[in-house]
N, C-alpha and C positions, 0 to 999 in steps of 0.2 A: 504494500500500500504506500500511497505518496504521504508524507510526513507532511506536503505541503498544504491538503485538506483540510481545513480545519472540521466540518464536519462530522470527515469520517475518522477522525484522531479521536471525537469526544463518542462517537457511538461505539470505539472501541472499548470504551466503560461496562455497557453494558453487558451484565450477566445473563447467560439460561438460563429458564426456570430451576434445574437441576442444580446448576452451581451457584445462586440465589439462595436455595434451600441450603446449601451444605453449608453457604457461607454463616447463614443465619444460627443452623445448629451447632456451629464452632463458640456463637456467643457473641456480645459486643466489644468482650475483651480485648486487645493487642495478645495475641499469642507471643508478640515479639518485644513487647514490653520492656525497654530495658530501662525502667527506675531505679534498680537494684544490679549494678551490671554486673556484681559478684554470682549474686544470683543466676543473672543471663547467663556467665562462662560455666556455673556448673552445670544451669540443665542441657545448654548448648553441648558439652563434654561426654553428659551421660546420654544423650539422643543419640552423638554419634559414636560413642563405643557399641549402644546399643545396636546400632544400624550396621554397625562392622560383624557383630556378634552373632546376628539374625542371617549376613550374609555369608556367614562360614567362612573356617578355610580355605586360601587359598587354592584352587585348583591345582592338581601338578605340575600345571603347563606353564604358570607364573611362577613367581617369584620377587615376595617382597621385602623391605630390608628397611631400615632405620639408619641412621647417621646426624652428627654437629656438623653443620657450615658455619665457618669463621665471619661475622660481622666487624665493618668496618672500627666499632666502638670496642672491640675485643673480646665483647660476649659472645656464646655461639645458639644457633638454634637448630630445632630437630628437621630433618627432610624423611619423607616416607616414599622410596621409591619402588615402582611397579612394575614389573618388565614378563618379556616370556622367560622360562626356562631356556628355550632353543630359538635364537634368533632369528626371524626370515633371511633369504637367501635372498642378500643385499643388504642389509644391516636393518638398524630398528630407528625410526622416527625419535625423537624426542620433542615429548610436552611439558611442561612447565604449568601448575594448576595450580593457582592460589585460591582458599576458601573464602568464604563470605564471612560474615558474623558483625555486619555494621561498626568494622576497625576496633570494633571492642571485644569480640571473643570469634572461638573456633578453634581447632585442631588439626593438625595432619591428618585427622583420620574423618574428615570431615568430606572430601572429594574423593574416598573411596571407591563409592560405588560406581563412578565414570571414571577411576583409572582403569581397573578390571578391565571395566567393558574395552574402552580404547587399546588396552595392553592384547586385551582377547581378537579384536577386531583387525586390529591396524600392524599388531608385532611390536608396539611403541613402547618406549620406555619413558613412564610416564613420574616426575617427578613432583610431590607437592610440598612444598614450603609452610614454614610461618612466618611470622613478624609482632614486633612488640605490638599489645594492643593500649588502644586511651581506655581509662583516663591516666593510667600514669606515665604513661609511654604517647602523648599527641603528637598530631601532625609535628613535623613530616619521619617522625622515629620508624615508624610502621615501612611508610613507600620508601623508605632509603634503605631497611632493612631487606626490603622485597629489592632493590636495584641490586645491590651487594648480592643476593641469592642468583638473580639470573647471570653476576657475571662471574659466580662463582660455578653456577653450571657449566653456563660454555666453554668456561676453562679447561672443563673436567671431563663434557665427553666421553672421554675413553674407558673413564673409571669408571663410569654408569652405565659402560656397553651399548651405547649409543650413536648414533652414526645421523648428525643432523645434517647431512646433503638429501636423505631420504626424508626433511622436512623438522621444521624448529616451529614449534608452535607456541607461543605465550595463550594462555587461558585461565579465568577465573570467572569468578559471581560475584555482584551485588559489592561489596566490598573489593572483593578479587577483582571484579569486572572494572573497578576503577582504576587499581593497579596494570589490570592490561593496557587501558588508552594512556595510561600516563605514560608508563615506560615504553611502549612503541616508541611515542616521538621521542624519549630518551635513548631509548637504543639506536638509533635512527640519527641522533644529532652525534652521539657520542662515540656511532662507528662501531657498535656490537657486532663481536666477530667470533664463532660464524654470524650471521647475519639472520633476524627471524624470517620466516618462511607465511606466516602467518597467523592470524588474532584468533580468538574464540571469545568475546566479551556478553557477558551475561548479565544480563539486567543491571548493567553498571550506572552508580551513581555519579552526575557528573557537576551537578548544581546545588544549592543550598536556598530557605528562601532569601536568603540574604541578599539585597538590593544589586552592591557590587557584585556577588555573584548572575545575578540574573545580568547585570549588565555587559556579560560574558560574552550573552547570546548576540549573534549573528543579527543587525536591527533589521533587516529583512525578514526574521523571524520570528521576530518577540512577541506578533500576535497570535500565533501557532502553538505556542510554547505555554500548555495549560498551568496555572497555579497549584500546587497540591491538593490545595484544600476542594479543590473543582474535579478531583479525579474520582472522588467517592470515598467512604469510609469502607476498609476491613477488616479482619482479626489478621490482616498479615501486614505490618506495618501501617497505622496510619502519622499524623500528620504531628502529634503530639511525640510520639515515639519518634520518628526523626529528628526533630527538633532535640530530641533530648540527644541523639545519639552526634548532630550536628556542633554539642556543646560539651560533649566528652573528648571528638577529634581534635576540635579549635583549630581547622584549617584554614590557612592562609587562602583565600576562595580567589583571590588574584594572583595565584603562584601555580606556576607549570603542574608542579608535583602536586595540586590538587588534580586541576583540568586539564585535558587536552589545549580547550578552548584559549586556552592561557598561553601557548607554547609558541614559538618563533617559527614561521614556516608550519603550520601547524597542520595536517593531516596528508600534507603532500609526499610521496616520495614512500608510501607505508606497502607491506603484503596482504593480501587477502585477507577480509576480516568477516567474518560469523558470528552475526550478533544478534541476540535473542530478547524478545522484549515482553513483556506481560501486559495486556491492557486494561486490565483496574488495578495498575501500584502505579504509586504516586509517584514514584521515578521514572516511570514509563518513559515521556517527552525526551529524556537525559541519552535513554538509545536510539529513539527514532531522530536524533537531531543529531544524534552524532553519527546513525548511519547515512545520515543527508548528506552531513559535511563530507565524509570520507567518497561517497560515490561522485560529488560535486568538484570536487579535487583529483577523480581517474581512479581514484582506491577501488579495487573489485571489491564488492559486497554480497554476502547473503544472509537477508533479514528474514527471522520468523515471528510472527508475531501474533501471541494469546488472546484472542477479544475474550473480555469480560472474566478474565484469570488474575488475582493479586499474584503479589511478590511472595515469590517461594511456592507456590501452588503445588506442585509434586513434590515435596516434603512431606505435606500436612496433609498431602488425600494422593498418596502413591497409587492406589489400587485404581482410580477412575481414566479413564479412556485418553483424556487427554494427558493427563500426565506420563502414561504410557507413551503416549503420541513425540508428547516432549524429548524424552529420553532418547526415541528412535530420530528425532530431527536434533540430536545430537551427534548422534552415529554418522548420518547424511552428511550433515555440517561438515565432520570431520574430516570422511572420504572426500568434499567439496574441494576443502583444505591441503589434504593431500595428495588431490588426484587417483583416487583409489574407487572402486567399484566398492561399494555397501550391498548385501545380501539383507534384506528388512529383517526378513524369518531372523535371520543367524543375529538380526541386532537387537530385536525384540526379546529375544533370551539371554543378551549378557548383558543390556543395557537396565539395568533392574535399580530401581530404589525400593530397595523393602519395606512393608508397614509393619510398622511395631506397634503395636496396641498398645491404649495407654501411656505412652511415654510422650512428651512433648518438651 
């Protein structure tokens, strides 16, 4: 869809009857509620041990492993890397998958379930990161911790049995998803070598409502670019919860290493990017504006995008069709990314976010 409609930007709020209902029986809570963001990191911690726990063991064919990468402040943080057992014949892809958790929580073991699948599908060696999170770690601790990781990967290659001529992917969510747009044009200015292949940005946030921040936007587009508060209330982030989580970060909303929108020569010159967007979350605008920008600039793009789906939607109702659907337009994406054929069947089966009952 054109980003440039404004009408058909805001009927992408609207819900099915069906996920109306679900939304409703979830409650008018914030499931993502970070008041308490001690609290957010443990249940954030035990959903995704859970979620690892539900998906079993490794399969034979993989092979996963833990390790410190050296930060530039001398601390070190954990990586969880995913690869096959026996590499394809040609080497293995390497991705790069930062999780989400609104710069405030999340774990390695948080992009589980699409390393698997990507490792299963692709041969790739799929690497996920952390970074300090706010409140006591703010902007820019977190993104400079994630720069340091990616170029402490491409350093490393070899040690991670990887081979990124068969493709270098940066990819994350919501949180992650903003560390992918940042560091593209960082990697890109500063000559990351090898060099990315291409983005995978997922529901990334890339605005605040902060004034200067809106004044980011493109003035060709500022009447396109809905308010949050205009996107609709749901149990998956609303408008109060970001705000709060906007005041844990304290980013600098006119600094690169927030925004793209921020950066010098800004979206030109980038690889292929795969970006995914949800049409009732309030950051929605933030991907369709940046998928604008990047097509607008010769960037090849492929956009998917949720009418009437909040933020996180296949986390918190795995088992419903679209969510299914999701996971499988991640497979696609991927194969898009790396020029690879995707078998649906075969993505439908490794591409899995398990439901855990109860836990949230």
């Amino acid at each position: 869809m054109a980003c440039e409609d404004r009408d058909k930007i805001a009927e992408l709020a609207v819900s099915s009857d069906d996920i109306s209902q679900i939304l409703h029986d979830l409650g008018p809570e914030d499931l993502l509620d970070p008041s308490d963001y001690r609290l957010v990191r443990q249940k954030a911690e035990h959903f995704e041990r859970a979620v690892l726990k539900e998906l079993g063991p490794a399969e034979p064919d993989l092979v996963e492993t833990e390790q410190n990468v050296p930060m530039r402040d001398g601390h070190e943080h954990p990586i969880r890397i995913t690869k096959p057992a026996y590499p394809p014949v040609g080497g293995s892809p390497l991705v790069i998958c930062f999780h989400g958790g609104g710069f405030i929580s999340g774990t390695i073991y948080n992009v589980a379930p699409y390393a698997r699948g990507l490792a299963k599908l692709f041969g790739a060696v799929v690497v996920a990161p952390t970074y300090c999170l706010a409140p006591e770690k703010p902007f820019p601790q977190g993104v400079n911790d994630a720069w340091d990781v990616v170029q402490w990967i491409a350093c490393n290659t070899s040690l991670l049995s990887a081979d990124p001529s068969q493709g270098f992917i940066l990819s994350g969510g919501s949180a992650g998803g903003n560390f992918v747009c940042v560091l593209a044009e960082l990697a890109k200015t500063e000559k990351l070598r090898p060099p990315l292949s291409g983005l995978w940005s997922c529901i990334p946030v890339l605005f605040t409502e902060d004034q200067a921040s809106r004044d980011t936007i493109p003035a060709r587009y500022k009447d396109q670019y809905f308010p949050r508060r205009d996107v609709g209330k749901t149990p998956m982030l609303n408008v109060q919860s970001a705000r709060k989580l906007d005041e844990y970060y304290k980013a600098d909303v006119q600094s690169p290493l927030w925004s793209p929108f921020n950066a010098a020569s800004a979206f030109e010159g980038l690889p292929p990017s795969f970006i995914q967007v949800c049409g009732r979350d309030i950051i929605r605008d933030d991907g369709l504006l940046y998928e604008l920008m990047l097509r607008e600039h010769g960037t090849k793009t492929r956009l998917n995008v949720y009418p009437g789906l909040p933020h996180c939607f296949w986390a918190a109702i795995p088992q419903h069709e679209a969510s299914k659907e999701f996971m499988i337009d991640i497979a696609l994406g991927f194969g898009w990314l790396l020029d690879k054929e995707v078998d649906v069947a075969e993505a439908a089966k490794v591409m899995v976010f398990t439901s855990i009952e109860g836990v949230q």
